[in-house]
NUFIDREN-222342 format. One record per residue (C-alpha): residue number from 1; residue in one letter; x negated, y negated, z negated. Coordinates in steps of 0.5 Angstrom, whole numbers, m for minus. Each point is the difference from the previous one (the first is absolute). Example, Ala and Ser with C-alpha at 12.3 -4.5 7.8 and 13.67 -1.06 7.14 Angstrom:
2
+-----+---+-------+-------+-------+
:   k : r :     X :     Y :     Z :
+-----+---+-------+-------+-------+
:   1 : A :   m25 :     9 :   m16 :
:   2 : S :    m2 :    m7 :     2 :
+-----+---+-------+-------+-------+
***
This chain:
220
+-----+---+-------+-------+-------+
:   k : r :     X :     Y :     Z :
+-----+---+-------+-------+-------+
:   1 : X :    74 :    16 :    m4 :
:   2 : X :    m4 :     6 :     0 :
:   3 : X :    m8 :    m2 :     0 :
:   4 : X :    m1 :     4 :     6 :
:   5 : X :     4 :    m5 :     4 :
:   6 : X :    m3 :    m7 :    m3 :
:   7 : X :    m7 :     4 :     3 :
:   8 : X :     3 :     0 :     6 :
:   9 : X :     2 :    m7 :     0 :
:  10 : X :    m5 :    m3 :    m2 :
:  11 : X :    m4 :     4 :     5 :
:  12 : X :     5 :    m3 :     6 :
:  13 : X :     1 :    m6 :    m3 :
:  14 : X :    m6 :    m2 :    m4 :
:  15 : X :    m6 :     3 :     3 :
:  16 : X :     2 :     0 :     7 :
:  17 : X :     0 :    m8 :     0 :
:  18 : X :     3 :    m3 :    m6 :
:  19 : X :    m7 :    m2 :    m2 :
:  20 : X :    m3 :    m7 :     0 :
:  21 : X :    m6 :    m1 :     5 :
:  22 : X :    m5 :     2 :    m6 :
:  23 : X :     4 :     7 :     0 :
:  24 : X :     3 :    m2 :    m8 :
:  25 : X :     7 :     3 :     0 :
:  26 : X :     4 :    m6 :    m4 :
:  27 : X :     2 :     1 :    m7 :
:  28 : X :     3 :     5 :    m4 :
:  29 : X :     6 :    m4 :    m2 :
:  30 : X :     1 :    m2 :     8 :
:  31 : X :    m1 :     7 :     1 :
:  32 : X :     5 :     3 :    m5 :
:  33 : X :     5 :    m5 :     2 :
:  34 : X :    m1 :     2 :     8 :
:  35 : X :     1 :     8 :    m2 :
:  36 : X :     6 :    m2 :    m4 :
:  37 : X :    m5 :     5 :    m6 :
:  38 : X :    m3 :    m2 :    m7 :
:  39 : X :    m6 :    m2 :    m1 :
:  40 : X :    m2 :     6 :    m4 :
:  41 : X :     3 :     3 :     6 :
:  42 : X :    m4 :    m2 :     5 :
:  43 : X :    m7 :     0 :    m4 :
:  44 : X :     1 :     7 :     0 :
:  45 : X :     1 :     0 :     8 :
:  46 : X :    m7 :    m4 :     0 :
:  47 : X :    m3 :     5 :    m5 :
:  48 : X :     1 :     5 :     5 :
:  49 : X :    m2 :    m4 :     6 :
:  50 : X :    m6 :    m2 :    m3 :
:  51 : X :    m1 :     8 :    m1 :
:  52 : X :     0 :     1 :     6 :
:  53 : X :    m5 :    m5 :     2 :
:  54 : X :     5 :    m4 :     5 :
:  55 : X :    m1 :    m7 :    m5 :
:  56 : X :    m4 :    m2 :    m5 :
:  57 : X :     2 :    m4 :    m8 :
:  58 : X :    m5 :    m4 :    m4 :
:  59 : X :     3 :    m4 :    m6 :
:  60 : X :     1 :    m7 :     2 :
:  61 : X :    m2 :     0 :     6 :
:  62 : X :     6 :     4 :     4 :
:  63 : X :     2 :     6 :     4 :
:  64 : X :    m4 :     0 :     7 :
:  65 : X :     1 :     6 :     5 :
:  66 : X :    m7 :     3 :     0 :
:  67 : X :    m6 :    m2 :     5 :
:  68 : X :     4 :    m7 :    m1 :
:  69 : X :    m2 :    m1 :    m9 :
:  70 : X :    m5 :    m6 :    m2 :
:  71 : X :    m6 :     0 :     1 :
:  72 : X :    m4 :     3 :    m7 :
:  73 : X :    m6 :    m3 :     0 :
:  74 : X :    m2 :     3 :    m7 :
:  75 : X :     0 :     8 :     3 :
:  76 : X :    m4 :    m2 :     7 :
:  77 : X :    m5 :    m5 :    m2 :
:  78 : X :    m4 :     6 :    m1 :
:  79 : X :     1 :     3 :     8 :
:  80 : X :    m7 :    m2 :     4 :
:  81 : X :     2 :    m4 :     5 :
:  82 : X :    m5 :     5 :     4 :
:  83 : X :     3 :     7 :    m1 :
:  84 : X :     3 :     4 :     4 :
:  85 : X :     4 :     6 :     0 :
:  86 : X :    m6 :     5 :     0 :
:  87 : X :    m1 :    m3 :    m7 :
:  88 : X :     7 :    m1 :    m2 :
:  89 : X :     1 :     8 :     1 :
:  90 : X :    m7 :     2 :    m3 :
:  91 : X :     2 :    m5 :    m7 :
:  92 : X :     7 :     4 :     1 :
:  93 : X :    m3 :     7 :    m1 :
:  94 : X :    m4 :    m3 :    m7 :
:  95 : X :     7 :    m4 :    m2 :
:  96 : X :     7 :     4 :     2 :
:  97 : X :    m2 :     8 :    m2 :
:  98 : X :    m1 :    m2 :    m7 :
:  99 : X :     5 :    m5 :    m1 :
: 100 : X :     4 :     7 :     2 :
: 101 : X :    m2 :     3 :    m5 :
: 102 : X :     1 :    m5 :    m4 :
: 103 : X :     7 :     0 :     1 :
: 104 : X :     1 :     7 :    m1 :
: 105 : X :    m2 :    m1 :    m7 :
: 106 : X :     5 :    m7 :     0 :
: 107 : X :     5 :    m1 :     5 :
: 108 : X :     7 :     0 :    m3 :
: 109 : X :     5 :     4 :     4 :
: 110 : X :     3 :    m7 :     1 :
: 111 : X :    m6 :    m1 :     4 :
: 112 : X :     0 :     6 :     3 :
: 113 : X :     6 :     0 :     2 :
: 114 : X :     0 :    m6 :     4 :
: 115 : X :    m6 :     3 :     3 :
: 116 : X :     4 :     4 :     3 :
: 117 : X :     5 :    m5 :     2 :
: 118 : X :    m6 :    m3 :     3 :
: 119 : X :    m1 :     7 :     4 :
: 120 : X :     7 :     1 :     2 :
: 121 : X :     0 :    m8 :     4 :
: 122 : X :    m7 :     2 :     3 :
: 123 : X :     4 :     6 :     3 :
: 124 : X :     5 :    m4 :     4 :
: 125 : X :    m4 :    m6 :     2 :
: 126 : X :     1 :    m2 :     6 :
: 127 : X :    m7 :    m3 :     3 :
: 128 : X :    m7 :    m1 :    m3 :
: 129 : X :     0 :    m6 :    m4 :
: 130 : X :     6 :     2 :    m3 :
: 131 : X :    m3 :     6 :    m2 :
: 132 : X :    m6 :    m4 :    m2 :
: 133 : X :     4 :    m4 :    m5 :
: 134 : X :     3 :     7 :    m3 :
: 135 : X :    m7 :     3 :     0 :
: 136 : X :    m3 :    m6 :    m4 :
: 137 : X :     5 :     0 :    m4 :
: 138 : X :    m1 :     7 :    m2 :
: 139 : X :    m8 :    m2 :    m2 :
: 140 : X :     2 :    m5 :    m5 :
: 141 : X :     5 :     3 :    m4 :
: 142 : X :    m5 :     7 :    m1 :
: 143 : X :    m5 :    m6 :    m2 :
: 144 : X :     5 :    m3 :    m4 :
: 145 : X :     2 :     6 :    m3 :
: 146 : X :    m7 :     1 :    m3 :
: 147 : X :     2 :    m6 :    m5 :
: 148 : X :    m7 :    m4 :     0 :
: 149 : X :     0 :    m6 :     2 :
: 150 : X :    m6 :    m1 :     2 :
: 151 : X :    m1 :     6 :     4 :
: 152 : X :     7 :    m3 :     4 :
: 153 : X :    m4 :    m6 :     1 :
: 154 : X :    m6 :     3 :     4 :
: 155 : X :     6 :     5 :     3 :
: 156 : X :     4 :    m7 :     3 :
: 157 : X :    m7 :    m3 :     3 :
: 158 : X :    m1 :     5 :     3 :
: 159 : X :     7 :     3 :     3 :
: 160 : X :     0 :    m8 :     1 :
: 161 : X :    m7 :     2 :     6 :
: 162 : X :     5 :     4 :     4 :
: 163 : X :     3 :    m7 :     1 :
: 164 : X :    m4 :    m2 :     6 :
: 165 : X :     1 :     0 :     7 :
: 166 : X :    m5 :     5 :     2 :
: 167 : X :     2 :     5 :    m6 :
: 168 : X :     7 :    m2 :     3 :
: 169 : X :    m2 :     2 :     8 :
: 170 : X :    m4 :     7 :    m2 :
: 171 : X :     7 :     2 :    m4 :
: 172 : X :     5 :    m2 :     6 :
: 173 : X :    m5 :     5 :     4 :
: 174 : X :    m1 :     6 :    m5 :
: 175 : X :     8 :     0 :    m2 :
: 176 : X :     4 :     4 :     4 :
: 177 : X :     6 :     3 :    m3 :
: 178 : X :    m3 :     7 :    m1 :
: 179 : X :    m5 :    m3 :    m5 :
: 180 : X :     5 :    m6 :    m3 :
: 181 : X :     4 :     9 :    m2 :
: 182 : X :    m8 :     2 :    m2 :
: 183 : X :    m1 :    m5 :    m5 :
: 184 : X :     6 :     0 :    m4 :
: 185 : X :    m1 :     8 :     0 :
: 186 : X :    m7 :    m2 :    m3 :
: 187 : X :     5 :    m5 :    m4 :
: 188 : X :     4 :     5 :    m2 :
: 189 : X :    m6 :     4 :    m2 :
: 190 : X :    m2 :    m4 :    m5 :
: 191 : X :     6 :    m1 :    m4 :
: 192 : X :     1 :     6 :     1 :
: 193 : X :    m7 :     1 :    m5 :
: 194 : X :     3 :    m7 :    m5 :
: 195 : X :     6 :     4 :    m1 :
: 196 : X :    m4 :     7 :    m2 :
: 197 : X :    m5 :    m5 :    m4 :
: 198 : X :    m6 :     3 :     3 :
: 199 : X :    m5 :    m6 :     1 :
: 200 : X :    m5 :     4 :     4 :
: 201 : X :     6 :     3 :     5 :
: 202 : X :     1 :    m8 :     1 :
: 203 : X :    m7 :    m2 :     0 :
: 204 : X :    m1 :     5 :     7 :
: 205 : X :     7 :    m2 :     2 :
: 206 : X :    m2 :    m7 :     1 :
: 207 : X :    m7 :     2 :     2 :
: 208 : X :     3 :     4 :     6 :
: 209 : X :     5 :    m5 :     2 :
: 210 : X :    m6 :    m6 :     0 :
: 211 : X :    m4 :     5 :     4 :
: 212 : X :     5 :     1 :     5 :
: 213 : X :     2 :    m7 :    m1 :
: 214 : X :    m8 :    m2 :     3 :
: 215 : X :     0 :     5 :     4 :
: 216 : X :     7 :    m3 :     5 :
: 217 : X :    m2 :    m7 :    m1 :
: 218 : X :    m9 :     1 :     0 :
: 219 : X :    m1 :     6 :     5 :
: 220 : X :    m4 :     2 :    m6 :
+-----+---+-------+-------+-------+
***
């Protein structure tokens, strides 16, 4: 079975409503087992998945569709419980640029090509919190690509921010479907600064998407 049709049935048939309440998909044996796959099979179409954004892994602790994973106090500790999207894009600003930078000097082209792979789902999403999740996604594998842990560990409690009620209001408001196609432009912009190793290109790309980010969500 090509891998392209096991992405499509674990979309249908595990994504779609094959999860527990918690959003857990099951094992990787009951999985394997359902498709008629090998494990290592299917471990290459969750790879794929979890490029994309549409699930999140963590070792021992299972495979979730993403918006659904446990709860990682360790990265959100830090997040005041009194701030507010107006600080989560000014620590943005200082954070995310240069991690882009960074990841222009780091990524590997596995990494940048799942970043793409992350652009391409963007481009077909069909609603905002689909696109948010892609979006999101999109974030963490760039900080992720930097290759500190620590510097990742900042990133997650500040994407973790963008979780609450309000950040999720604004983004429902700002999000039309001409803005979801400009960010995946700005998106591109920026792998487009990875794959020519330019730190300073990616630097100003990823300003100038955060700016524009603001601007949609703020008004400022």
């Amino acid at each position: 079975m090509k891998i392209d049709t096991i992405l499509e049935r674990l979309r249908e048939e595990v994504i779609g409503g094959g999860t527990d309440a918690s959003g857990r998909l099951p094992t990787e044996r009951v999985l394997a087992e359902r498709l008629g796959v090998s494990r290592g099979t299917l471990r290459q179409a969750l790879s794929r998945l979890e490029q994309e954004g549409a699930i999140w892994r963590g070792v021992g602790r299972g495979t979730y569709v993403r918006g659904k994973e446990p709860h990682r106090p360790a990265a959100t500790a830090i997040v005041p419980d009194t701030t507010n999207p107006t600080e989560v894009m000014e620590a943005r600003l200082v954070l995310e640029p240069q991690l882009a930078g960074m990841a222009a000097l780091n990524a590997t082209p596995a990494e940048i090509a799942a970043l793409e792979g992350s652009i391409a789902a963007a481009r077909r999403a069909t609603g905002v919190l689909e696109f948010e999740s892609l979006d999101s996604a999109f974030h963490r594998t760039l900080a992720g690509s930097v290759g500190n842990t620590l510097l990742l560990g900042l990133f997650d409690a500040l994407n973790a921010a963008r979780d609450g009620e309000l950040w999720g209001r604004l983004k429902a408001a700002s999000l039309t479907a001409q803005r979801m196609q400009d960010y995946c432009d700005h998106h591109q912009a920026i792998v487009d600064a990875l794959r020519a190793r330019d730190r300073v290109a990616a630097v100003e790309a990823m300003r100038t998407h955060l700016l524009a980010v603001r601007a949609n969500l703020l008004g400022i």
